[in-house]
N, C-alpha and C positions, 0 to 999 in steps of 0.2 A: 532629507526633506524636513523642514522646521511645521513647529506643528500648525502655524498660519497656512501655511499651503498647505499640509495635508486636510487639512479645513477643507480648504476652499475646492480640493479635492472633491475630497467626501459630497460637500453638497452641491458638490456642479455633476457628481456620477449619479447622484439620487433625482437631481433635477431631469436630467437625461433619459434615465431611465419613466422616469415619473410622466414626464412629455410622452414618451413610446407607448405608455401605456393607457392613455388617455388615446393616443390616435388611434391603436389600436380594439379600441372601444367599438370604431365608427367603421371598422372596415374590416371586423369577425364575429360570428358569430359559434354557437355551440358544435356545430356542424362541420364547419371550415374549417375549425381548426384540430381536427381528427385525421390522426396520419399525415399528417402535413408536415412542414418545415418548423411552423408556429410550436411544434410538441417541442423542438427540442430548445426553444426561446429561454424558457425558465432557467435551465442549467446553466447558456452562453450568459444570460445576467447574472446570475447570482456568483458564477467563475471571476466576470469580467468586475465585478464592484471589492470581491475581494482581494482581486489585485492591485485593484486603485485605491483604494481607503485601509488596507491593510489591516480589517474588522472581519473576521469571519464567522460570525455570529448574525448581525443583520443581514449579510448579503446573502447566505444562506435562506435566510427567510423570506426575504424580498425575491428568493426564486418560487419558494414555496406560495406566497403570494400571489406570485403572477401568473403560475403554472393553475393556481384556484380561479383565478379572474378568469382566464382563456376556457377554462372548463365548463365555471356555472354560466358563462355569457353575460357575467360582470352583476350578477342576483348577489346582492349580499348577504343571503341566508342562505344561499347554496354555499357561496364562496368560505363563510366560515365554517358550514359546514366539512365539507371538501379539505378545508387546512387541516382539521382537527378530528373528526372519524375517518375521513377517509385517508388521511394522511399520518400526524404525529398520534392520536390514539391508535390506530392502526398496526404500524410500525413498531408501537411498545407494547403491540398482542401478540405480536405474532412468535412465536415460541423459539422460531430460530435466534432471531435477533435478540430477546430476551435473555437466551444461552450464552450470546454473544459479549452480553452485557456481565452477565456474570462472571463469565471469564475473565472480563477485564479488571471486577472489581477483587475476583481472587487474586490475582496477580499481582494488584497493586496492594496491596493485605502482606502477600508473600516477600514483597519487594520494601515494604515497611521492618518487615519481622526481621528481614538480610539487613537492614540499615542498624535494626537496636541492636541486633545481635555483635555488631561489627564484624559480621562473616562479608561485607563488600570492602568496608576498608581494610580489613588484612589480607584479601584476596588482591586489593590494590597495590598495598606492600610488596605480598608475595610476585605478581606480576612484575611490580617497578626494577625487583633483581633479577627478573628474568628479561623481561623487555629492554632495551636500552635505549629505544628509539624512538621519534616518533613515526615513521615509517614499517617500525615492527611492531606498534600499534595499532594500528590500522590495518596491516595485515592480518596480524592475531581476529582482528573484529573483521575482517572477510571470513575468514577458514571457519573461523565458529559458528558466523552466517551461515556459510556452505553446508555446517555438518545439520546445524536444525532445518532441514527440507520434511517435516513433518507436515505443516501448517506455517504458513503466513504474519497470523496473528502470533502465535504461539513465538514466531521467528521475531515477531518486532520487537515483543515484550522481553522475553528473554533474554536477547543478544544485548539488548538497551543495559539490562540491572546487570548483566555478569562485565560488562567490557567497559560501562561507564568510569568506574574509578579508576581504572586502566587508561584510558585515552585524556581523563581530564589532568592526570599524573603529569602527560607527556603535553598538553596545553593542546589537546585536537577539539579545535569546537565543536559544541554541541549540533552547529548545522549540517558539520562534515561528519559527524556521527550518526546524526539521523539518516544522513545519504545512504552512507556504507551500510546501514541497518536494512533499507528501504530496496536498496541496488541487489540486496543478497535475501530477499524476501522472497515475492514475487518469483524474479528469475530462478533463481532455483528451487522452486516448488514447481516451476512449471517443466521442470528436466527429470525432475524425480520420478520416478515410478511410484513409490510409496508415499504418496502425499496425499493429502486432502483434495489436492488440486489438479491428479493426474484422475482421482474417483469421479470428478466433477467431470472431466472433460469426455470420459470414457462413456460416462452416465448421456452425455448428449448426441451419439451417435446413434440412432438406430438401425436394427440390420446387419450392424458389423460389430467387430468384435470389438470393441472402444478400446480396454488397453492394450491389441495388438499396435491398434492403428494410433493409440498414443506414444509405444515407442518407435515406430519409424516416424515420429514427428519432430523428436527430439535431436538429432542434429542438423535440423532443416530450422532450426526455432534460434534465427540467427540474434534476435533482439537480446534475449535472453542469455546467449553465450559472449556473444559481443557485448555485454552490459557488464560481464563479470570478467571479462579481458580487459575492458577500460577501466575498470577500479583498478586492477592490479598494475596497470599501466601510468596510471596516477598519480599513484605512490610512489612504484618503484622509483620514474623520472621527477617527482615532485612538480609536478603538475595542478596549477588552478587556476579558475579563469572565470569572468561576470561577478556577480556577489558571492559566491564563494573565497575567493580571492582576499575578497575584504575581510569576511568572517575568521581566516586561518592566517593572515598576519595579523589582525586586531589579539589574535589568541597568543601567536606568540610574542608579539611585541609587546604585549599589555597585559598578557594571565587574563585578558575577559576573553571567556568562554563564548559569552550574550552575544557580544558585539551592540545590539540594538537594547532600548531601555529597557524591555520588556524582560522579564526576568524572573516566570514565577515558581519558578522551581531551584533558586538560587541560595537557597540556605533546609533545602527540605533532608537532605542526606546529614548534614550534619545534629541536627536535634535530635536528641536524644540519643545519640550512637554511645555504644559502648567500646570505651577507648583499647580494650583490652582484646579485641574477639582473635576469634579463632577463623583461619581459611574452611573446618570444616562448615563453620555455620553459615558458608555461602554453599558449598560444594554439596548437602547431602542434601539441601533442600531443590537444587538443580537438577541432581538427578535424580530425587526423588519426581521432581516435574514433569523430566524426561519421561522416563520410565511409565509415571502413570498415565500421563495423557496418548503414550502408543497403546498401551491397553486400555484405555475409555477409548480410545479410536475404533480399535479394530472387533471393542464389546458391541462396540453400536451399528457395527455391521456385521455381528453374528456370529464370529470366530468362537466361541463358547458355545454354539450350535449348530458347529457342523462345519460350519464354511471355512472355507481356506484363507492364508494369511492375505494373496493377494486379492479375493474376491472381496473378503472382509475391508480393507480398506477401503475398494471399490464401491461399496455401499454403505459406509460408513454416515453416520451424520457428526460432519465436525463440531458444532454446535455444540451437542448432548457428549460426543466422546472428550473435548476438551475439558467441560462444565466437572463430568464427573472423575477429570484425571486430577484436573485443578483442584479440587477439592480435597481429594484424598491425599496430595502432595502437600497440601495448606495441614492436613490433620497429621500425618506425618511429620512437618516440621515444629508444630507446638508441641506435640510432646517428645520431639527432639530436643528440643533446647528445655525443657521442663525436666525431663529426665538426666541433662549435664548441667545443670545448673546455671543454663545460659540467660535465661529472663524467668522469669517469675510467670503465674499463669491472668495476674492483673496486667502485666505488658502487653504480654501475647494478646488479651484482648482488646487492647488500649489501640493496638497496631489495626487491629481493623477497620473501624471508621476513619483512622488516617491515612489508609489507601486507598480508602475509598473518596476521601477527601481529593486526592490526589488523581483522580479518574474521572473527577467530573466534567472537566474542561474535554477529553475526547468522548466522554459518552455523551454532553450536548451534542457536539458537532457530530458524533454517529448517525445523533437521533435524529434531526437537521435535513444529512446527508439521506437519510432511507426517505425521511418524508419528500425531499426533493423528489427520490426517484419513484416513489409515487405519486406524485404529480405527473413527471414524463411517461409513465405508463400510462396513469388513466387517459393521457391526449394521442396515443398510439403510436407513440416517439419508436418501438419496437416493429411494427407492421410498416412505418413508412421505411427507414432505412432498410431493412429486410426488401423494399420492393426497388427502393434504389439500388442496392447491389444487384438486385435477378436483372434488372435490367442493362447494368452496365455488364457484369458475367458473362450475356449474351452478346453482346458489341465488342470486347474486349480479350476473347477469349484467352487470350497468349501471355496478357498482363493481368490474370487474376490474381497471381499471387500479389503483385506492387497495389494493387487496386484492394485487395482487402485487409493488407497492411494498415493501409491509409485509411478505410471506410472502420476499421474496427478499433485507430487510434481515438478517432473523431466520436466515436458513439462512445468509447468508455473515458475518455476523456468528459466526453458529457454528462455521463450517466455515473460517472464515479464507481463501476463496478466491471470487474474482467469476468466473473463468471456470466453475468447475463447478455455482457456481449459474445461469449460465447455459445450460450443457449441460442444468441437470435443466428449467428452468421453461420457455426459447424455446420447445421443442416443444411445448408443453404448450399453450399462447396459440396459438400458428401451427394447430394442432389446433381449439381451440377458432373460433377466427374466419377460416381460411382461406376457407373459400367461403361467408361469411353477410355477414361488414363489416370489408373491409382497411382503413377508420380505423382501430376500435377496437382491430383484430392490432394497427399500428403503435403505438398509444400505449398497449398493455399490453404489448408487446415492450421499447418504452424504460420502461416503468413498472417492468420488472422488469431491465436494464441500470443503471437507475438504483438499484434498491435494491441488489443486488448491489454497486455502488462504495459507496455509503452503509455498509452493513455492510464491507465491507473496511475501511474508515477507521475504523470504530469500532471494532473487533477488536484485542487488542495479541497474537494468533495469527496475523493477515493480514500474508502476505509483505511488501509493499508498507510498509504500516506499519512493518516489522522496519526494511525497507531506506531508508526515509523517514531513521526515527532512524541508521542507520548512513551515509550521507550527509551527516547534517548534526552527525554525533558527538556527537549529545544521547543520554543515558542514556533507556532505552525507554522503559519504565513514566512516566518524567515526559512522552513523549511524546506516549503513549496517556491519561494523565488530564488533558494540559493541550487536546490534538483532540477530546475528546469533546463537552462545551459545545460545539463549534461544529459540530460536526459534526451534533448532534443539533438544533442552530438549523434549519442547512439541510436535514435531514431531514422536521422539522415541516413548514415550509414546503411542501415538493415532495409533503408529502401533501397537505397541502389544494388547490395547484396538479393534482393528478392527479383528486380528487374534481373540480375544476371542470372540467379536460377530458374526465372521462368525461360527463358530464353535456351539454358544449357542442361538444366534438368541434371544436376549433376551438382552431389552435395559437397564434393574437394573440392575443386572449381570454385564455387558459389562462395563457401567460409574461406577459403585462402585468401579469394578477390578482395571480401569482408575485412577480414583479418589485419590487412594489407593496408585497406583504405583508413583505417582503423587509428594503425602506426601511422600514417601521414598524416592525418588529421591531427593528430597530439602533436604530433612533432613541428607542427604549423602554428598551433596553438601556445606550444613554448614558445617559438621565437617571437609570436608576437607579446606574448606578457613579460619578455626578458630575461631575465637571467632570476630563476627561482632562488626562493627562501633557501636557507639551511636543516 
């Protein structure tokens, strides 16, 4: 698209939107639009402009906007109020997200100090004679994915700075690396036991044991294992398809990474690098990260008094246990390379406002994305969907699992966030089928863990997403329209796999069906893009 049309784009979706909101002036009020459909408006615009204009900065706003207008009842001192206390000042008080922010800015710190040091380009080196492929590239950056099921974020950031020079070696673009980053995030944190995100889910059961009843979730949580089958499936047959497709010949044909003009990360690894480094200066700063952020994890849930390793996780705050691993692994590496003479201690600090530099762009869009989802809170976006499911729950009883697949893609697709769709829907299931048939609880428990990741991935508002792209230093929006096709591959899929387990209640069954439909689909998929790359 030339940039005359995207123009004309842009102001026919703001014209659009701008009309919506004028009519909607005259036929809501403050009232009306509480627990309604209207809550979850903001999100579907601010989704739908960034698709169309390929800016996600304003349309992020323009939800924030409109989610303020629908609140104060179009008061324009309520309305700025609303954006800006109740929403973005809000959002940068609250201590978790602040943690969150931190993290990011250690990382990006961490990931500056790996670049001067030249611990990524000899580690790229060292890979290039290992790897031969670009298929053994990409794998490498699955398996790596697989092993950090620690945390999410911790998963983006990480796997993005150790596998980058690795996969840009072998000309895998930056979109097909954000995927693989983002594909191996999420899903297995949510298979893991020991994650951030298995504490989270166990934490929203009450009554029960949460992480009893989060491992019999785990091979019913077809989204998830089926999302990590079709990466491997990818590769191995070289398989791509939609703008993808465009992205990874533009790469090989051309050595552009970008593929589209945007490109602001396109010269950040090479300045300042040190021509000479060593693999240790990637490798001891890694596991030093490693290492520290499972002990900030399991500090902040107590394990130094008293509690056990997995309860410790289970109450863990990821927040504060990342902040304070990050940090310690950031203090560990400057006087690593200080004591081998690898940068000087004026570097070392030079390197910190240039990661932080280098984080600004997903810590707007974080800050953006939380204030959106407070706007959908304060209109009761959470209490209406919540009373949509009870009611179809009861009508539907046989197709809960397909039905909250769907109802949990939609709301975190909306909301941009998998844990608090699964705050509003576990209880809901655990309710419904607590003392009638703990199968169908478990596989409409994962039925709706699993949609919950499915909409994160497809969201370019979900964190995860954000921090996917800033990981792998792909421009966002190419990131989010090049995951969607595949994203929406293994969603199809994991519906019809949930229709057959509600139906058979019966986990071989269900994943073989799965599995199965999986394989055809790709194989359907190749023949229609033709005869793949080399």
């Amino acid at each position: 698209m030339d940039k005359k049309s995207n123009r004309f784009f842009t102001f026919g979706a703001l014209g659009i939107v701008v009309a919506f909101l004028v009519v909607a002036k005259f036929v809501t009020d403050q009232d009306s639009v509480q627990q309604s459909f209207w809550a979850l408006i903001p999100p579907l615009i601010a989704i739908g402009l960034a698709l169309i204009t390929k800016e996600v900065y304003s349309a992020l706003f323009m939800g924030i906007l409109t989610g303020a207008l629908l609140y104060s009842g179009y008061d324009f001192e309520g309305t700025v109020n609303h954006i800006f206390r109740d929403g973005i000042i809000s959002v940068l008080s609250d201590s978790y997200n602040v943690g969150i922010l931190c993290f990011l800015v250690i990382l990006g710190a961490m990931v500056q100090l790996m670049n001067r040091s030249g611990g990524s380009a000899a580690f790229g080196r060292w890979a290039s004679s290992h790897i031969k492929t670009r298929a053994g590239a990409q794998l490498a950056t699955i398996a790596f994915g697989c092993l950090i099921f620690i945390d999410d974020y911790f998963n983006c950031l990480t796997v993005g700075s150790v596998m980058r020079p690795v996969t840009d070696k072998h000309k895998v673009s930056r979109a097909k690396l954000a995927y693989l980053i983002d594909a191996t995030a999420a899903p297995i944190c949510i298979i893991a036991p020991i994650s951030s995100w298995a504490a989270a889910v166990s934490g929203f059961v009450e009554g029960e044991n949460g992480m009893k009843l989060f491992l019999q979730t785990i091979p019913y949580n077809f989204y998830a294992i089926l999302t990590i089958a079709m990466m491997v499936f990818l590769v191995i047959f070289k398989v791509d398809y939609g703008p993808m497709r465009k992205h990874e010949l533009n790469a090989i044909e051309n050595n552009d990474l970008y593929t589209t003009s945007e490109r602001p990360f396109d010269s950040a690894e090479t300045e300042n690098e040190k021509k000479d480094g060593h693999i240790l200066n990637m490798l001891v700063p890694i596991a030093s990260l490693i290492v520290c952020c499972v002990i900030g994890m399991i500090y902040s849930g107590g394990f130094f008094s008293g509690e056990t390793f997995i309860d410790a996780f289970a109450g863990s705050d990821a927040s504060v246990g990342l902040v304070l691993g990050s940090f310690a692994a950031l203090v560990i590496t400057i006087v690593f390379y200080m004591i081998g003479n690898v940068l000087p201690f004026n570097d070392c600090m030079d390197s910190l406002p240039e990661g932080f530099k280098q984080m600004i762009s997903p810590i707007l869009i974080l800050t953006f994305a939380w204030s959106l989802k407070a706007m959908t809170d304060s209109l009761g976006a959470k209490e209406y969907v919540a009373g949509v499911v009870q009611g179809s729950a009861a009508n539907f009883l046989g197709f809960l699992p397909f039905i909250i697949f769907l109802f949990a893609i939609g709301l975190s697709f909306a909301s941009g966030t998998s844990w608090g769709t699964f705050g509003i829907l576990i209880p809901i299931v655990v309710a419904c089928f607590e003392n009638t048939d703990h199968t169908m609880m478990i596989i409409a428990m994962s039925a709706c863990m699993a949609g919950a990741v499915c909409g994160d991935h497809c969201s370019p508002i979900s964190d995860t997403t954000i921090m996917s792209s800033a990981g792998a230093q792909c421009v966002h929006l190419n990131h989010v329209s090049t995951q969607l096709p595949y994203a929406l591959t293994a969603a199809t899929v994991s519906a019809i796999t949930y229709l057959v387990a509600g139906l058979t209640k019966n986990v071989f069954i269900s994943l073989f069906a799965g599995l199965g439909l999986m394989v055809l689909t790709l194989y359907v998929l190749q023949k229609m893009t033709g005869k793949e790359k080399e």
